[in-house]
C-alpha positions as CSV (number, residue, x, y, z in Angstrom):
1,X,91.9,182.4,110.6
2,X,94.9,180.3,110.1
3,X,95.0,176.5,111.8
4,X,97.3,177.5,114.5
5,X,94.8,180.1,115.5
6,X,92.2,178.3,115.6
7,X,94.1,175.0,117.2
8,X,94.6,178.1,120.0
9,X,91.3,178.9,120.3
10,X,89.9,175.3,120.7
11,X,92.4,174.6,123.3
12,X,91.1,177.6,125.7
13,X,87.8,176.9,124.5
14,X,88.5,173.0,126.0
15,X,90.4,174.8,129.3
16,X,87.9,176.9,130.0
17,X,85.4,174.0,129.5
18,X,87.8,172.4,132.0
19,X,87.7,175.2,134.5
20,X,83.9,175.1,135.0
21,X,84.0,171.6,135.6
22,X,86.3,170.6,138.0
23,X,87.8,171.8,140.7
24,X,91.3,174.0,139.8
25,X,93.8,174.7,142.8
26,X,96.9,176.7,142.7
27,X,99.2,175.5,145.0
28,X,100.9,179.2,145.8
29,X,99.0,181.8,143.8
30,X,99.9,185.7,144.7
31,X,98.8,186.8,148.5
32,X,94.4,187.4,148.0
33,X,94.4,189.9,150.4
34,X,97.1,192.9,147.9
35,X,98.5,190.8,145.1
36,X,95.9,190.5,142.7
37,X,92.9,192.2,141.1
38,X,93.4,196.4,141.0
39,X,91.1,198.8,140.3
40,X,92.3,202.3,138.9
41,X,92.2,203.7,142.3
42,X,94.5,201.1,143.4
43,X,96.4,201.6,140.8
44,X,97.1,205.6,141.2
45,X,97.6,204.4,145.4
46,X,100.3,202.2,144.2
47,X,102.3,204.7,141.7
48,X,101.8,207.4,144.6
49,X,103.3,205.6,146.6
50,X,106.3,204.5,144.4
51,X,106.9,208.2,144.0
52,X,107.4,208.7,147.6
53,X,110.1,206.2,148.0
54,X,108.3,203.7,149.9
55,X,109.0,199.6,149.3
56,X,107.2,196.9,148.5
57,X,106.1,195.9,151.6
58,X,104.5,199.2,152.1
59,X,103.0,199.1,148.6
60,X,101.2,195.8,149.2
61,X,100.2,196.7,153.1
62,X,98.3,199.9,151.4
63,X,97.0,198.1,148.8
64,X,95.7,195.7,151.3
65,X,93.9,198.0,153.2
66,X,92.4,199.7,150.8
67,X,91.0,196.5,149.3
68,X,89.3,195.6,152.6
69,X,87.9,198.8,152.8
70,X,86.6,199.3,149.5
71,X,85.2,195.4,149.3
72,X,83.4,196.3,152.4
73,X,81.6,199.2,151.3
74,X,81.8,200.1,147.3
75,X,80.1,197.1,145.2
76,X,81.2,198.2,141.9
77,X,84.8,197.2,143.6
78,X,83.6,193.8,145.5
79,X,82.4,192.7,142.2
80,X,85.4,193.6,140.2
81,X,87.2,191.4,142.8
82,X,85.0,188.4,142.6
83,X,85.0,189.0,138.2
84,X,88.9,188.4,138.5
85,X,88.2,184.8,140.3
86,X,85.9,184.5,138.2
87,X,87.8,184.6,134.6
88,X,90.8,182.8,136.4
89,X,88.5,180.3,137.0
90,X,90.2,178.7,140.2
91,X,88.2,177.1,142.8
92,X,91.2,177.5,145.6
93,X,94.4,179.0,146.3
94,X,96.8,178.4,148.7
95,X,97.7,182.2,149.6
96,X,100.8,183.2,152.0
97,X,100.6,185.4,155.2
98,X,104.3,185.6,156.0
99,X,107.7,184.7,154.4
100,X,110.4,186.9,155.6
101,X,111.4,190.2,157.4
102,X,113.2,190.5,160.8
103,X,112.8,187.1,163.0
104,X,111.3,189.1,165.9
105,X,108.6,190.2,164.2
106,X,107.6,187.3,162.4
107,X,104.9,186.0,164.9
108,X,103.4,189.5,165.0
109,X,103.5,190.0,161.2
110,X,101.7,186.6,160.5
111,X,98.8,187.5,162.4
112,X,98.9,191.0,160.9
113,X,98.2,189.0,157.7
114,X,95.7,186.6,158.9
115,X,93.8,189.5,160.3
116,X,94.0,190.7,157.0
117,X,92.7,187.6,155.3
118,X,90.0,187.2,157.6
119,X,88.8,191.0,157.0
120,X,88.7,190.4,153.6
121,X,86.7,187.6,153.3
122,X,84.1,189.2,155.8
123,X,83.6,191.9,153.1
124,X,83.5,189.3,150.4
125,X,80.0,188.3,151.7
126,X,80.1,184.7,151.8
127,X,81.8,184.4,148.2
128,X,85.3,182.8,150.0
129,X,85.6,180.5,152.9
130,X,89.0,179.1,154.8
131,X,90.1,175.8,152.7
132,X,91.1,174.3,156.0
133,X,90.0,170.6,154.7
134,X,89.8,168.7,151.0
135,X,86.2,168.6,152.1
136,X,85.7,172.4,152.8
137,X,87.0,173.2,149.4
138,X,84.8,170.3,147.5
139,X,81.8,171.7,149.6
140,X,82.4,175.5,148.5
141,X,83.1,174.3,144.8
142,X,79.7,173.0,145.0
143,X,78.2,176.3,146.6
144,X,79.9,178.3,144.3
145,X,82.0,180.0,146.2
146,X,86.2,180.0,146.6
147,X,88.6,178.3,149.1
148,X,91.7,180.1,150.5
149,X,94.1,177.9,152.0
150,X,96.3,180.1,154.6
151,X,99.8,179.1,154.1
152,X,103.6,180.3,155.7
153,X,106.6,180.3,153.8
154,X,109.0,180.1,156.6
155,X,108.5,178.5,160.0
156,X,110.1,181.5,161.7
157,X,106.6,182.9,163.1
158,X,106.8,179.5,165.3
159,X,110.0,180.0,166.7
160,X,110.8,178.0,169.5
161,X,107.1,178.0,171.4
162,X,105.5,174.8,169.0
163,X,102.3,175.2,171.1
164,X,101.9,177.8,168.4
165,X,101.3,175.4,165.2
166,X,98.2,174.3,167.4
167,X,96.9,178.1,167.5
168,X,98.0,178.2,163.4
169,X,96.2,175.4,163.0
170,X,92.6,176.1,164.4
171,X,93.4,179.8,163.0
172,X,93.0,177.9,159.5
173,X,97.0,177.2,158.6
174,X,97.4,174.0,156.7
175,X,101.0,174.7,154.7
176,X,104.2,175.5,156.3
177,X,107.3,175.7,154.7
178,X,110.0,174.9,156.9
179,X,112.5,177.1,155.9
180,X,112.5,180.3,153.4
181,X,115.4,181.6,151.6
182,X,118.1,181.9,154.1
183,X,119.3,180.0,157.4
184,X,116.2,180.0,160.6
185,X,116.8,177.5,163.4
186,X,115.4,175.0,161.4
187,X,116.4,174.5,158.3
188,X,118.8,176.0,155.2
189,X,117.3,177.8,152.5
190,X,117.7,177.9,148.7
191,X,120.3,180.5,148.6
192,X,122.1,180.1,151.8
193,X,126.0,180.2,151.6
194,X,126.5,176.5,153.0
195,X,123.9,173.5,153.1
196,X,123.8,172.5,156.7
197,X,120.0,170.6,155.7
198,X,117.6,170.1,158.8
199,X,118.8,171.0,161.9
200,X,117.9,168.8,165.2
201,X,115.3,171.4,166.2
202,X,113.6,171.2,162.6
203,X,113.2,167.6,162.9
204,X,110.9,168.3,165.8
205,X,109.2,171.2,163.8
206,X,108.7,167.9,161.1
207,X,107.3,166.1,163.9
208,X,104.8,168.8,165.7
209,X,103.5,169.4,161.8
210,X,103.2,166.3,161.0
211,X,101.0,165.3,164.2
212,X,98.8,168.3,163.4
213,X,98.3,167.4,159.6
214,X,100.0,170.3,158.2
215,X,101.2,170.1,154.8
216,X,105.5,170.3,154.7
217,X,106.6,172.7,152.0
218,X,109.9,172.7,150.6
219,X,109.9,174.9,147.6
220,X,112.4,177.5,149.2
221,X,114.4,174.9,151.1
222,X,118.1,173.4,149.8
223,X,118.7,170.6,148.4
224,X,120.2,168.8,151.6
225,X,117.1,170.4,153.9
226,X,114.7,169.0,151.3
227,X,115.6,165.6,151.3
228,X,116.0,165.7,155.0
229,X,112.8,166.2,155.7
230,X,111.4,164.5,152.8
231,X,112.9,161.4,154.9
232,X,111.8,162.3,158.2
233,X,108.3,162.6,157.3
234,X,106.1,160.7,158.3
235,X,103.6,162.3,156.0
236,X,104.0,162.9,152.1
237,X,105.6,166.4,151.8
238,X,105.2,169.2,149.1
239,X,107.2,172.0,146.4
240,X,104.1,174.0,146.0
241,X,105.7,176.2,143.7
242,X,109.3,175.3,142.0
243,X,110.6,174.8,138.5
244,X,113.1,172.1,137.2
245,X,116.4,172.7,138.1
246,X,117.6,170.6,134.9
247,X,116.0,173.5,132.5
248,X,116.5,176.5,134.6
249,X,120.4,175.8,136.4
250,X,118.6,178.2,139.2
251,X,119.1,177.8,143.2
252,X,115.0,178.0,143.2
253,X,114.6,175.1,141.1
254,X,114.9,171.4,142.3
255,X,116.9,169.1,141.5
256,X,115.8,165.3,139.9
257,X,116.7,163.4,142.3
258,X,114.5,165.8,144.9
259,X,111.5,165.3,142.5
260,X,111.9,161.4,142.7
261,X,112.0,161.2,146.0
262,X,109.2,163.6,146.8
263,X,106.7,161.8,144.6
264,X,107.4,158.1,145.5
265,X,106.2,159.3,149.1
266,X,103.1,159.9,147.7
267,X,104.0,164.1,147.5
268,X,103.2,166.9,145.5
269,X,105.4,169.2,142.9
270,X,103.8,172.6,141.7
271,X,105.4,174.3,138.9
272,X,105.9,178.2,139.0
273,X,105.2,180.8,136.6
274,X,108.0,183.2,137.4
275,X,110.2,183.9,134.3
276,X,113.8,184.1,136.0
277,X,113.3,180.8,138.3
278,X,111.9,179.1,134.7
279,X,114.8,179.9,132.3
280,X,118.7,179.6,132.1
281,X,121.2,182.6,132.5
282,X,120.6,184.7,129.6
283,X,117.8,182.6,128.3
284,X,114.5,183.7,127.0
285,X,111.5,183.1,125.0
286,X,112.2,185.4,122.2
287,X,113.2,182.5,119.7
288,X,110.0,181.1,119.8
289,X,108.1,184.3,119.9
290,X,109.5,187.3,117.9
291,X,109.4,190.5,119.8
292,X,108.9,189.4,123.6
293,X,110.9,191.5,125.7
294,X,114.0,190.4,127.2
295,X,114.2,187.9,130.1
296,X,109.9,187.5,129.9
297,X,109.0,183.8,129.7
298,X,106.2,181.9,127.6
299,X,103.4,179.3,128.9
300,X,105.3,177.2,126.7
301,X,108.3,177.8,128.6
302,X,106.2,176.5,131.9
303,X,104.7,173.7,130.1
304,X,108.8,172.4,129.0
305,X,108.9,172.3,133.5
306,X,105.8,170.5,133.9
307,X,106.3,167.8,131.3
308,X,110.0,167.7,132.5
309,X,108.7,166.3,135.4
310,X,105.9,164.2,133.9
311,X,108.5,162.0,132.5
312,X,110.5,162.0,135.9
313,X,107.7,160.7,138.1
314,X,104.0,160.5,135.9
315,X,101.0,161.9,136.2
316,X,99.7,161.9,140.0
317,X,102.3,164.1,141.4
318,X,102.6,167.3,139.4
319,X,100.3,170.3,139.6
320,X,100.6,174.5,139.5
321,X,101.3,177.0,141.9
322,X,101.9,180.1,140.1
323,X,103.6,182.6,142.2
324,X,103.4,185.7,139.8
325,X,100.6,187.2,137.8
326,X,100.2,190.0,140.3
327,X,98.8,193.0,138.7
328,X,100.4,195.4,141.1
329,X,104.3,194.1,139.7
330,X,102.6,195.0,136.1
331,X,100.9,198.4,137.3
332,X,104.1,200.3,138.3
333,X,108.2,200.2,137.2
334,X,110.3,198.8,140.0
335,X,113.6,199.2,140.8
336,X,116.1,197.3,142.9
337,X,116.0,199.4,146.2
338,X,112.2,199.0,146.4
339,X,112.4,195.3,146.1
340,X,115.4,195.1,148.7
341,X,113.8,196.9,151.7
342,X,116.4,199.2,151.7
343,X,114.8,200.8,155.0
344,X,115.7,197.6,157.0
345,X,119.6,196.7,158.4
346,X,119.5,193.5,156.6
347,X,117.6,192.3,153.3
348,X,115.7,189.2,154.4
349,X,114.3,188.0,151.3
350,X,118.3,187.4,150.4
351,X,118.0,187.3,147.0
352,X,121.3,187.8,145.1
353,X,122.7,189.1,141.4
354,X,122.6,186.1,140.4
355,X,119.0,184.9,141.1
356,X,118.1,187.3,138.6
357,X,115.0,188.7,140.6
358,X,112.7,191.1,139.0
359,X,109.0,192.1,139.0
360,X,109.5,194.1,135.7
361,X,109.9,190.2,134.3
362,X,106.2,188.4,133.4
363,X,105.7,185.3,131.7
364,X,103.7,186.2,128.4
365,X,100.2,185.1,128.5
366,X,99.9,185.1,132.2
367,X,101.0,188.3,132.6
368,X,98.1,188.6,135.4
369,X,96.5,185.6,137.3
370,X,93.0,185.8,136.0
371,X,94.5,184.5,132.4
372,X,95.0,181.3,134.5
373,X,93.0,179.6,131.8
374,X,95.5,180.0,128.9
375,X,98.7,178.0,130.9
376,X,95.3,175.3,131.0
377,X,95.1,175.5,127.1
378,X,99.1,175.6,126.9
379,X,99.1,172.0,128.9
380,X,96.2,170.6,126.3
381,X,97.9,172.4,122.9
382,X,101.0,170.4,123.8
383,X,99.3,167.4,123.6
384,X,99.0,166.5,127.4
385,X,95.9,163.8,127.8
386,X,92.7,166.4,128.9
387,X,92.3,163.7,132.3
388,X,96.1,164.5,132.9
389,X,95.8,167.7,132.6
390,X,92.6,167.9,135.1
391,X,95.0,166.1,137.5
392,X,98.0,169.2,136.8
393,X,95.5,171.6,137.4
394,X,93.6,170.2,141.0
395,X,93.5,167.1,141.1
396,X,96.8,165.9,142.4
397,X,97.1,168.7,144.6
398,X,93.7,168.2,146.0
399,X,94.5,164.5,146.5
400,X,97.4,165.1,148.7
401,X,96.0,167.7,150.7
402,X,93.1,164.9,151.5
403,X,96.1,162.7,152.7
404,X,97.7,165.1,155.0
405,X,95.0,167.4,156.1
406,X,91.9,165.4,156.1
């Protein structure tokens, strides 16, 4: 074995080491509920049901269902399910239950997911609870057992009746993003034709959530909306899941100056793990690793975003929150219509040519999120201090989800 295979092997060795020993949190990991581990049954459901036409939304709600179903009642698949966790070794995940889709159905559609969430963890047996507090999660860490932190990535569900965030709130909802990637009555998003920022109504949205100790994400937001709110709250505010828009020159990264400002409120920054928000037009890994397929990132690629932003603000802001990994993008081909929602009259997600979206794309060595512990050992074979990198992996994010949510 040749030095720089066995320099790889003692740095998982050390992350794994890592894993068991503190608590790890990622700040936006795939939905828990359809988005992660498959069994070959899920599998053949999913390219079944890519055969038929149907989209991605319909793909996930199956694969949902069947989860919950098959947790409930087969072992074999309940165990598979907690074996995933398990080998990603992460104590708690902030998990989304609605981002976009047709305003008038957002309410409904958020509690569809909750419902789902809550199902699932019924048939888990007592191996998950609702990471509604620092505390909760510390307590479960100790137990054993994994946090799910519910989160929305757009405040649309809330509309104009803000006597919903209280209902959110004791529902388990501790993260709300204000604004996803187009225009709501609150906010602009990332890929929005004009940057209006935070409009008058949002900056009571910023008020209601700060009162109720929700965390304020921003990783969707534009520039102008996220430093808006970043000064009108009262509370430190969060990118759970963004890259460095000085590497990638992409409308999902941030910009310097937002990363500044977010961290000397006391917030937090999560980098991503998804290839086209990590890496310049036409950019990709291949230089330093012969043969990857075109437009696939490396971990080195995310660890070049993290200590980007390690030298921009230090060590007490900056954590991960994956956002890809998700076996069911890796199980099955996709193609542009599916990912488009071509059965709606308008594409809410909003992603353009440009933004380079595509689930065929994975970042090598994470390719699905129980391999968490390899982006750990990318962090330490780079030569981050191990107590900083404890901090990347949890610790920050922990510590400002204290702050906010108690």
């Amino acid at each position: 074995m040749d030095s720089e295979a066995i320099a790889s092997r003692d740095a998982l060795e050390r992350a794994q080491r890592l894993h068991a020993e503190q608590i790890v949190v990622d700040s936006l990991a795939p939905t828990f509920t359809c988005e992660m581990m498959l069994t070959p049954a899920m599998v053949d459901l999913a390219r079944s049901l890519q055969s038929r036409g149907k989209t991605r939304s319909a793909i996930r709600t199956a694969l949902a269902e069947y989860l919950i179903e098959a947790a409930s009642t087969d072992p074999a698949t309940r165990e598979a399910y907690l074996a995933f966790w398990r080998r990603a070794g992460v104590a708690a995940a902030s998990c989304t239950l609605y981002d976009s889709g047709p305003p008038e159905q957002a309410w409904d559609d958020a509690l569809t997911e909750l419902a789902r969430g809550t199902r699932l963890i019924r048939a888990l047996n007592g191996a998950f609870v609702q990471g509604d507090s620092a505390a909760t999660i510390e307590q479960a860490y100790r137990e054993g057992r994994h946090a799910v932190i519910y989160n929305l990535q757009n405040a649309e569900p809330i509309g104009e009746q803000f006597g919903r965030i209280d209902l959110l709130y004791n529902l388990g909802v501790r993260i709300v993003q204000v604004a996803y990637n187009l225009r709501n009555r609150f906010a602009d998003g990332c890929v929005e034709r004009r940057d209006g920022g935070l409009s008058r109504f949002g900056e009571a949205l910023v008020e209601r959530l700060n009162r109720r100790r929700i965390l304020i994400d921003l990783s969707h937001c534009s520039d102008r909306t996220a430093l808006d709110v970043i000064a009108a709250s009262q509370a430190p505010a969060a990118f759970t899941h963004t890259s460095a828009r000085a590497i990638s020159q992409h409308a999902r990264g941030k910009t310097d100056e937002a990363f500044r400002a977010i961290a000397e409120r006391g917030g937090y920054i999560g980098i991503l793990i998804v290839p086209f928000f990590l890496m310049p037009p036409g950019g990709d890994g291949r230089a330093a690793t012969p043969g990857l397929p075109p437009g696939w990132a490396t971990l080195d690629t995310v660890v070049d975003h993290v200590v980007h932003v390690l030298n921009l603000v230090g060590s007490d802001s900056v954590g991960i929150g994956t956002d890809w990994g998700k076996p069911y993008y890796t199980a099955i081909r996709w193609s542009a219509d599916m990912v488009r929602e071509q059965t709606s009259s308008f594409d809410w997600v909003g992603w353009r040519p440009q933004d380079r979206f595509d689930p065929n794309l994975q970042t090598q060595g994470l390719e699905t999120w129980d391999l968490w512990p390899n982006l750990t050992a990318a962090l330490l074979r780079r030569g981050i201090p191990e107590p900083t990198v404890a901090k990347i992996v949890g610790g920050n994010f922990l510590r400002v989800f204290r702050d906010v949510c108690g």
